[in-house]
N, C-alpha and C positions, 0 to 999 in steps of 0.2 A: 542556551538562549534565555533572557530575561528580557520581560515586558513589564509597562508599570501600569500598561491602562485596564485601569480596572473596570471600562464599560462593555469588555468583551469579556467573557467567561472562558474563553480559550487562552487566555492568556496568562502568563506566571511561565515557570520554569517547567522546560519541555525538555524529554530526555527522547532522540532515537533508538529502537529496539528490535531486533531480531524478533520475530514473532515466535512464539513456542507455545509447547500446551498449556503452561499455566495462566496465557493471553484466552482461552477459548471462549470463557463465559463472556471477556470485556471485546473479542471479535465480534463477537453473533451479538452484542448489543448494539455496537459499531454497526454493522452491516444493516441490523433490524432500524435503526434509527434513521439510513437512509430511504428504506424500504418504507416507513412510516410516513416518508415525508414526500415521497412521488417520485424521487431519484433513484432509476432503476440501474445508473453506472456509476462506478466511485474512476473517479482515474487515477493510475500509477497504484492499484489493487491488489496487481498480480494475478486478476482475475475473480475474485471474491466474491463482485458481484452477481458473474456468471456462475460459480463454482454452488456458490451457497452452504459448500458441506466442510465446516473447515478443517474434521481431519486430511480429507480431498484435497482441499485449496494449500495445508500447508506440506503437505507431501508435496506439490506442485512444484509448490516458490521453493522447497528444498532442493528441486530438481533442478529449476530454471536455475541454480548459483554456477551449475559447470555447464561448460561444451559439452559436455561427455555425458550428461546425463538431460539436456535441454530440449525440447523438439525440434526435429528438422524445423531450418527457414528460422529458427529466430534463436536471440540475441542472447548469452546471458546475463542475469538482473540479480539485486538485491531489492527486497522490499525491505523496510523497517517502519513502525508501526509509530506512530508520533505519542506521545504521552505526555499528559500533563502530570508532573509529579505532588501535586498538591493532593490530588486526590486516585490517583491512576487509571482517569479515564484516557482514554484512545480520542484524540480531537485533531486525527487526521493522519497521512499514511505517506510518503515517499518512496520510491523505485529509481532505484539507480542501474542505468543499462552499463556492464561494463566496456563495452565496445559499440559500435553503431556498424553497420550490414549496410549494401545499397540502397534495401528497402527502407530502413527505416530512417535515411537521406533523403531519399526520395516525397516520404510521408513530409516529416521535417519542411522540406520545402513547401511543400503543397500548400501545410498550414503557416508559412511566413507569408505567404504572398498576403 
């Protein structure tokens, strides 16, 4: 993805990424920079917000990628960590559900109404 306007600082070429450890220092800046700013939920996180710890949080979203290792009641997901490649900060986060459950039809709806 390329953008050309240069009055946003999020913008330039953005690469999607698997989060891993060598993400942990530009996570915890991510996370802290929400937490700086009054915003105590990021959404499509994977939890992050709640988690706070991120070897915790990425064990998590390792888990959430299968059925087989997911929590009961929910879906499994991909997060990928948005990245600006100019400088490799973290300027936002994506959550891909691989499938959708009743529940989270049901949610879905609630908020179109």
């Amino acid at each position: 993805m390329k953008y050309n306007n240069q009055k946003n600082k999020a913008y330039g070429e953005l690469e999607l990424v698997f989060p891993t450890k060598e993400y942990k220092k530009e996570v915890e800046e991510y996370l802290q920079e929400f937490l700086n700013n009054g915003e105590n939920e990021i959404a499509g996180d994977g939890g992050l917000d709640r988690i706070k710890d991120f070897d915790k949080w990425l064990e998590k979203i390792q888990n959430d990628l299968s059925i087989n290792t997911i929590d009961k009641d929910r879906v499994p997901a991909t997060v990928y960590l948005t990245i600006r490649k100019s400088d490799k900060k973290i300027v936002g986060n994506l959550q891909i559900r691989h499938f959708l459950n009743k529940k989270n039809i049901k949610v879905w709806r609630t908020y179109r109404r």
